[in-house]
N, C-alpha and C positions, 0 to 999 in steps of 0.2 A: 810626158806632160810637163810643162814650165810653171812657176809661178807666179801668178798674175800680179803681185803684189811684187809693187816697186822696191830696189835694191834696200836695202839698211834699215825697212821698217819692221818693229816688231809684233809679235801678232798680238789682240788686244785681250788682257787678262780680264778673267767675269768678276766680278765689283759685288759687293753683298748688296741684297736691294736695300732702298732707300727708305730710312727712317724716318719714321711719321712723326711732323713735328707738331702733331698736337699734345694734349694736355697727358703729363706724366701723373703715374699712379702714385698714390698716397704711402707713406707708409705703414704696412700691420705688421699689429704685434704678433710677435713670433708665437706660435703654438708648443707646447711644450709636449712634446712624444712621447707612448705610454701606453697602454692599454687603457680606456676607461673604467673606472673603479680602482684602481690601483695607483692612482695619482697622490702624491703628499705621504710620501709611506714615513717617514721619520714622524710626523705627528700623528698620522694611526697609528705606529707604533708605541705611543707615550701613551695616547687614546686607548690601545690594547691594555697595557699593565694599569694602567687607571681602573678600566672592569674589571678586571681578575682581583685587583686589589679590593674596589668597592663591595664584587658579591660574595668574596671573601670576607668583609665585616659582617657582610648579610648573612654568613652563614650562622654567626651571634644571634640575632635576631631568630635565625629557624630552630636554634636550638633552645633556644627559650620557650619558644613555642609548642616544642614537640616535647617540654619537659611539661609544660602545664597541660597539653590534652592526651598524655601517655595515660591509660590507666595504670594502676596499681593498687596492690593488697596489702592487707596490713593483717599480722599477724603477733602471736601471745607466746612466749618461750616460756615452755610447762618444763617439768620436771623428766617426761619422758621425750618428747615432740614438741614442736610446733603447731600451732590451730590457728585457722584463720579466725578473723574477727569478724562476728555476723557472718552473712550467709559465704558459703564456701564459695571460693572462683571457678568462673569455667574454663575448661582448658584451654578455650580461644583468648584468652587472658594473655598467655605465654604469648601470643604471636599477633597481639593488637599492639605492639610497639612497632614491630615492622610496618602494619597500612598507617598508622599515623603520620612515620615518617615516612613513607613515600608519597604520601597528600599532601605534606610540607611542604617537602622537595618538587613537589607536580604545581602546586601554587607559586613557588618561587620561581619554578622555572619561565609559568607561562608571563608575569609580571618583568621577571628579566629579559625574558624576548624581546617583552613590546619595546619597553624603555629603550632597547639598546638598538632597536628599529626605530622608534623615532629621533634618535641622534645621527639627521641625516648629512652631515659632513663627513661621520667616519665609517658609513657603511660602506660593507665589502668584506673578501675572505679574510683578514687579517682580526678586523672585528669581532668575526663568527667564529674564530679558534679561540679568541680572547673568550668568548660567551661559554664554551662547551669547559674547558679551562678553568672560569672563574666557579659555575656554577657547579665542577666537581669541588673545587677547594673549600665551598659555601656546604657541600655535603661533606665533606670530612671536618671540619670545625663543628656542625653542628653533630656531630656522633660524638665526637670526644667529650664537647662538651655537655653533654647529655648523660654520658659514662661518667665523667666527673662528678657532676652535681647529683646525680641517681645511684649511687655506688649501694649495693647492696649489704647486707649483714656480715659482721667478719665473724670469726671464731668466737670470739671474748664475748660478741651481744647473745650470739645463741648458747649460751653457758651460762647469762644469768636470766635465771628465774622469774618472771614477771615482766619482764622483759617485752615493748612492743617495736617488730623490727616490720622495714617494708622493703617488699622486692626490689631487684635491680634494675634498672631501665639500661636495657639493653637492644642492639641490632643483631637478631639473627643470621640475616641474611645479608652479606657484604654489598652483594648486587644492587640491591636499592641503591646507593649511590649513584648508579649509570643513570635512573630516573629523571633528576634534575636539567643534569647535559642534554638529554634527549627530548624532554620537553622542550625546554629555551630553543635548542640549536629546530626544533620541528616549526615552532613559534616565527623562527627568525623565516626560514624557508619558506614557509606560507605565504609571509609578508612580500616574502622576493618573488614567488610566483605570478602574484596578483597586481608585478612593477613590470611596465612595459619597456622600461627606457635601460638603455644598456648601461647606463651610470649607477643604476639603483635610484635614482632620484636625491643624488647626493648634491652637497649646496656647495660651493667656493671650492669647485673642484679647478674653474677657469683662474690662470695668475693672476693678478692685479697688478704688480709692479714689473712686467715683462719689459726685456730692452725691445727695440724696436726693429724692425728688420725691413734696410732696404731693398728697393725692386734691382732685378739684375740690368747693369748699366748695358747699352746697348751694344752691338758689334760693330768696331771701327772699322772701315773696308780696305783692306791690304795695298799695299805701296804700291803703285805703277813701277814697274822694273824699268829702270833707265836702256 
């Protein structure tokens, strides 16, 4: 077979189709990549140590609290013993310091929840470590501070005679401290259950001052080969 095509032409190269010359698209602002909720981590993270610090003042405050509704006894330094004053205590006495502060802890928890759920710019998991975090460091300021101010009888007071000392406000049980974290962090959870939107329904999560991104310029069609 011969080629129909006359001497010295060359065969014709395919062209990219032809660009529509209407109206070019706008440009949008670029999206910034990320998982939602996790967007703006340098300011949740300032947002993070801001709560641990804040419910750490608060734990001030719970400890104040759980010095004024601790009970305690007050008792008479005799010559052989100790007597309490008025009617003797019950031995549930010893161990109503422990529910007071976990009712403390259980209240502060659930108020630290809410607040830290409604600060919807910075909800997310970075928040909620901040939350379990703050509201353990809020339970160990308020024990010390409780131990401090409620220090029981030394040596010296129960040696003198007439003497009226009151017991120690004390934590039995180390574990209540886990109380606070677990209410808040249960608080916070709930809140997140009841959010349909994969953001958490967080605010100014979109950039504001994004550069702009333009559209991809179109395909030039390839040079006719001489």
């Amino acid at each position: 077979m011969t080629d129909a095509r006359p001497p010295g032409s060359a065969a014709p190269f395919p062209t990219a189709p032809a660009v529509s010359d209407g109206p070019v698209a706008h440009w949008q602002p670029a999206r910034r990549a990320g998982v939602p909720g996790l967007r703006g981590t340098r300011q949740d993270l300032r947002g993070a140590l801001l709560t641990v610090l804040a419910l750490a003042l608060a734990g001030l405050l719970a400890g104040g609290v759980w010095i004024w509704l601790a009970p305690r006894a007050d008792y008479r330094v005799t010559a052989t013993s100790v007597e309490p004053i008025g009617r003797a205590p019950s031995a549930e006495l010893f161990m109503a310091d422990d529910g007071v502060f976990v009712c403390v802890l259980a209240a502060l928890g659930v108020v630290a929840g809410l607040v830290v759920w409604l600060r919807r710019q910075r909800r997310g998991p970075l928040i909620l470590v901040a939350l379990a975090t703050g509201m353990l460091a809020a339970g160990v300021v308020a024990w010390q501070l409780g131990q401090w101010a409620g220090p029981g009888p030394t040596d010296a007071e129960l040696e003198d005679v007439g003497r009226t000392v009151t017991t120690a406000l004390s934590l039995g049980a180390t574990a209540a401290l886990a109380v606070g974290p677990f209410i808040a962090v249960l608080v916070y959870l709930a809140a997140t259950a009841l959010t349909s939107r994969d953001d958490l329904g967080r605010t100014g999560t979109d950039p504001v001052d994004e550069p702009l991104r333009p559209p991809l310029p179109p395909v030039p069609p390839p040079s006719p080969r001489p």
